[in-house]
C-alpha positions as CSV (number, residue, x, y, z in Angstrom):
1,X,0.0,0.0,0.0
2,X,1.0,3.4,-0.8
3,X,1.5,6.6,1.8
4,X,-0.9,8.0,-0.2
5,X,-3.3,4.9,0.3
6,X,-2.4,5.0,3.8
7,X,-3.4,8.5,4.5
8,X,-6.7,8.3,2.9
9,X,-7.6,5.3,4.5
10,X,-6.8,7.0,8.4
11,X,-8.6,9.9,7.2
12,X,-11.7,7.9,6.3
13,X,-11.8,6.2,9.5
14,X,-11.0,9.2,11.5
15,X,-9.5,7.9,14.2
16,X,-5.9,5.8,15.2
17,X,-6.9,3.8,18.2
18,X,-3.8,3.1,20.5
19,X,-3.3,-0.8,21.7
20,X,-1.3,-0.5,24.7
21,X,-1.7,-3.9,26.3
22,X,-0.3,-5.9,29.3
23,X,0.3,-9.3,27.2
24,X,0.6,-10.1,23.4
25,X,-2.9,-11.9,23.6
26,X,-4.4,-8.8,24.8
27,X,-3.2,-6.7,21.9
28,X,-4.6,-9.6,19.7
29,X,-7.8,-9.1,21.4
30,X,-8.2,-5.4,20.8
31,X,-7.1,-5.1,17.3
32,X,-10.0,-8.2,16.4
33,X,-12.3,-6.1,18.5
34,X,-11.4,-3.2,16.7
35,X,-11.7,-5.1,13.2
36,X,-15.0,-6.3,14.0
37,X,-16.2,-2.7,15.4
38,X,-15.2,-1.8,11.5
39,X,-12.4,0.3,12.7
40,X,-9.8,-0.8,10.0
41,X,-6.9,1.1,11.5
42,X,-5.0,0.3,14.7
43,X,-1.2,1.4,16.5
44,X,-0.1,-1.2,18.2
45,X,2.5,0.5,20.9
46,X,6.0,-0.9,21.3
47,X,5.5,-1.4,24.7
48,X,3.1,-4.4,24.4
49,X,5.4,-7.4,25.2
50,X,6.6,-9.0,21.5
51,X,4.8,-6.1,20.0
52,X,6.2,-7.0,16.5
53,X,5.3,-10.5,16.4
54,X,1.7,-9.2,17.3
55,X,2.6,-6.6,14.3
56,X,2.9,-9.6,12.1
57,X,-0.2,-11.3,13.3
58,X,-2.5,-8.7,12.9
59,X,-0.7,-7.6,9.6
60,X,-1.2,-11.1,8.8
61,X,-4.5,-12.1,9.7
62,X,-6.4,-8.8,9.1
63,X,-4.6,-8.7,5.8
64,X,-6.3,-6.1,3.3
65,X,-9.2,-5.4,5.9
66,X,-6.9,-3.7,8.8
67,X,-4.2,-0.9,8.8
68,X,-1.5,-1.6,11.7
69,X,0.9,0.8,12.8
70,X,4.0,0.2,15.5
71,X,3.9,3.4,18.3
72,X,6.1,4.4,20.8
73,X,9.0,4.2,19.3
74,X,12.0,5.6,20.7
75,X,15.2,4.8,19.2
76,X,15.9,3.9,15.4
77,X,16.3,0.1,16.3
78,X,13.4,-0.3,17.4
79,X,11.3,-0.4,14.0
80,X,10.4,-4.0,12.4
81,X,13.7,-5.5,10.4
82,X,13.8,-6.8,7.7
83,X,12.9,-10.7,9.0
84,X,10.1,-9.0,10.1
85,X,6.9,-7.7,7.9
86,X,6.5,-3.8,8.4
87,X,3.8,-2.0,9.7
88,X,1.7,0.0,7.5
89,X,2.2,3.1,9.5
């Protein structure tokens, strides 16, 4: 997907809603609630324990449907590698 794809897709849902989670399962949890509220864009924060393997997952399964972005990040390491499939945002 394109930035320009990107941006128009966060602009027609209006909203970025930030998954900051206790556990990796929770973070699944929210971003399928999200999905099935029809909210097709979600940050998932780097503070969420394995926050990129949930990254891939939800990149993954919500493939095409859902928009996932990695937040909180600090440092230049910290952004997916390239073993690891990027966020969209």
């Amino acid at each position: 997907m394109s930035v320009e794809q990107t941006l128009r897709m966060i602009r027609r849902v209006g909203i970025i809603p930030v998954i900051r989670a206790h556990s990796a399962q929770e973070a699944l949890l929210g971003a399928e609630a999200m999905e099935e509220g029809g909210i097709a864009v979600v940050e998932i924060t780097l503070t969420v324990p394995n926050a990129l393997e949930v990254i891939s997952k939800v990149a993954a399964e919500f493939s095409g449907r859902v928009l996932v972005g990695a937040g909180t990040i600090t440092n230049s390491a910290q952004p997916p590698n390239a073993s690891t499939p990027a966020p969209n945002f």
